[in-house]
C-alpha positions in Angstrom: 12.1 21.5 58.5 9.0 18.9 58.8 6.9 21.2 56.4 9.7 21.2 54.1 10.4 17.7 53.9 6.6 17.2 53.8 6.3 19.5 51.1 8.9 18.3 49.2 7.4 14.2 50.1 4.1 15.7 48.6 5.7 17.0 45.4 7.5 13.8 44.9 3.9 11.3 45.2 2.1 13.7 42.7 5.2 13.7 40.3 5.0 9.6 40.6 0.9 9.1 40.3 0.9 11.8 37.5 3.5 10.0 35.9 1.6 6.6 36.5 -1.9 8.0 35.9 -0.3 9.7 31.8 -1.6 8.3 28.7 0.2 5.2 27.9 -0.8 5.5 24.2 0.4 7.4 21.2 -1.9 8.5 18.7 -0.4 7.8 15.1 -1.0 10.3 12.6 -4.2 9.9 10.2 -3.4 9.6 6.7 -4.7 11.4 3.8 -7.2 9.3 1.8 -5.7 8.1 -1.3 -8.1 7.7 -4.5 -7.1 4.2 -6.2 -7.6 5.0 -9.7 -5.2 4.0 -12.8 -1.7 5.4 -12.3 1.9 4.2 -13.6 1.5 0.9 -12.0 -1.5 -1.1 -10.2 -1.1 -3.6 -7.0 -2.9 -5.1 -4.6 -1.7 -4.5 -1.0 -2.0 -6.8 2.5 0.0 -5.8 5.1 0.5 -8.5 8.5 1.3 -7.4 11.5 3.3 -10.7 12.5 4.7 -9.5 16.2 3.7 -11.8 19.3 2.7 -8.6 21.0 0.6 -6.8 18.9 -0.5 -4.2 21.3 2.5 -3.1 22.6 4.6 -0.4 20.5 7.2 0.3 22.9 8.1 1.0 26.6 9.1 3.3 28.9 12.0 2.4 31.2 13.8 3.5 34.8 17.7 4.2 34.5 18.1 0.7 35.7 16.8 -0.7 32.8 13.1 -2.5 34.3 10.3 -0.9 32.0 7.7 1.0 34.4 5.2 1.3 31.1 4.1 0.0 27.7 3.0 2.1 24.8 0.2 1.2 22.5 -1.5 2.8 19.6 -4.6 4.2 19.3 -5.1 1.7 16.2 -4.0 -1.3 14.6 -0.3 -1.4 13.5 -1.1 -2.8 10.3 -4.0 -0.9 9.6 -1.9 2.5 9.9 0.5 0.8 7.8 -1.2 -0.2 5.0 -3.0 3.2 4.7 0.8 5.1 5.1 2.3 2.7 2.3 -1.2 3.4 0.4 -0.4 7.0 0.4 3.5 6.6 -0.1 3.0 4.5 -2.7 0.6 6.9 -4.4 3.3 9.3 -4.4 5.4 7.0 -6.8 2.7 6.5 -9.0 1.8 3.3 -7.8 -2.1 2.7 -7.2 -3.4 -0.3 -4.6 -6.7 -1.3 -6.1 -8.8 -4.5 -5.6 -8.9 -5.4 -9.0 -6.6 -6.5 -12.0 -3.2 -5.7 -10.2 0.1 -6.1 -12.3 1.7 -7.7 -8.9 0.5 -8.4 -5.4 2.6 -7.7 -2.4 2.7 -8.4 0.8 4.1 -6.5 3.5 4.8 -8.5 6.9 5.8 -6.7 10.0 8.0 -8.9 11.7 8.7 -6.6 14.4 8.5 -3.0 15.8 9.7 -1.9 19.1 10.9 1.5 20.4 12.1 1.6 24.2 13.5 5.3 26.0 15.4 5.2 29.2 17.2 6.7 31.8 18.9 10.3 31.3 21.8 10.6 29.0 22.6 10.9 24.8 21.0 8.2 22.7 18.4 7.2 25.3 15.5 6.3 22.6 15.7 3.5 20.2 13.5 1.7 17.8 14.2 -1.4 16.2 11.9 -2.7 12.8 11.6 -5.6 11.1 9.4 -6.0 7.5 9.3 -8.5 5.2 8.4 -7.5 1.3 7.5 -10.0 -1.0 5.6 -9.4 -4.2 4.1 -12.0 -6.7 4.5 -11.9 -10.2 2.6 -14.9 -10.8 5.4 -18.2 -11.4 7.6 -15.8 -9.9 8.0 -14.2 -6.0 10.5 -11.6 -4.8 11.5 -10.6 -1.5 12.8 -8.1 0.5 13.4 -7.2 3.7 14.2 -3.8 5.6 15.8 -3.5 9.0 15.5 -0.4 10.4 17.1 0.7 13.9 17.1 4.2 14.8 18.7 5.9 17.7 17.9 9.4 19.2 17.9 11.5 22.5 15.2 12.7 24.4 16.5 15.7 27.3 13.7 13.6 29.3 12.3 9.9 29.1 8.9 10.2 28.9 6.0 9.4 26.7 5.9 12.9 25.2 9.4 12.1 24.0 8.8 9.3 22.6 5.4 9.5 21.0 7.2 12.0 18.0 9.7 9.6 17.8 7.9 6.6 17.1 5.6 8.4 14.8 9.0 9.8 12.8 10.1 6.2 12.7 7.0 4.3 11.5 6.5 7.1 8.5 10.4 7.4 7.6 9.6 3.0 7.8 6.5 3.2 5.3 8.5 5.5 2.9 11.1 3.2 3.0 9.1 0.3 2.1 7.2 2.1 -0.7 10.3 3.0 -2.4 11.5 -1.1 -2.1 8.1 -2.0 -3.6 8.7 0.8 -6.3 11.9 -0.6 -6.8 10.6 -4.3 -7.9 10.1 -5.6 -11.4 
């Protein structure tokens, strides 16, 4: 009964220090190159990443809700975003060039965080904040896109969450291209 129990105490420490010792970032898909060259429409492009903590991309939490680890990316928020919104914008004949834009625009993200927890339905959520605003000049519009998403994961972990986050930061840049389609 000893060896049992110390089998079983064994299995338990290397589930934990595996668990402790996994990667603790996600690596966000590259994106194609985009050529900027003279399509429908020409802008200039700066994206912000305006979060406090802009490090951290999400967390893993215990069922009783205190976060046991935090989830960074591999790069810069805004860099991935900027080149996803290049590339999505691409796709709606929009170019992002350097020089002589017809508008300028830029993208602020106010705040992206994705948290998955305990065992159960809905256990993964994500909750996104950007701010649009283009300049025509004398004259400025702005938009701004709130995006919370809810899914399940069959088990809380990082390899749950790392397609989820990636699912939700391009359906987030798709969404933003189309709003900056959308302006006139």
């Amino acid at each position: 009964m000893k060896k049992i129990f110390s089998l079983f105490f064994a299995a338990v420490v290397a589930v934990i220090f595996s668990a402790c010792a996994a990667k603790t970032t996600i690596d966000l898909p590259a994106q194609n190159s985009v050529k900027s060259s003279i399509l429908g429409r020409n802008i200039s492009l700066s994206v912000s990443d305006l979060r406090d903590d802009k490090i951290t991309i999400g967390v893993l939490k215990n069922s009783d809700g205190d976060i046991t680890s935090r989830i960074s990316t591999t790069s810069p928020l805004e860099a991935w975003m900027k080149n996803a919104l290049t590339a999505e914008l691409a796709k709606r004949d929009i170019a992002v060039v350097d020089e002589t834009p017809d508008f300028s625009v830029n993208v602020n993200i106010d705040k992206f965080q994705s948290e998955i927890f305990g065992i159960g339905t809905k256990n993964m959520h994500a909750n996104s904040q950007i701010t649009i605003i283009a300049n025509f000049g004398d004259r400025s519009v702005k938009k701004t896109l709130n995006e919370p998403v809810i899914s399940f994961a069959p088990l809380p972990t990082l390899k749950s969450l790392e397609p989820f986050v990636i699912e939700t930061l391009s359906e987030l840049a798709s969404r933003c291209a189309a709003e900056i389609a959308s302006i006139n």
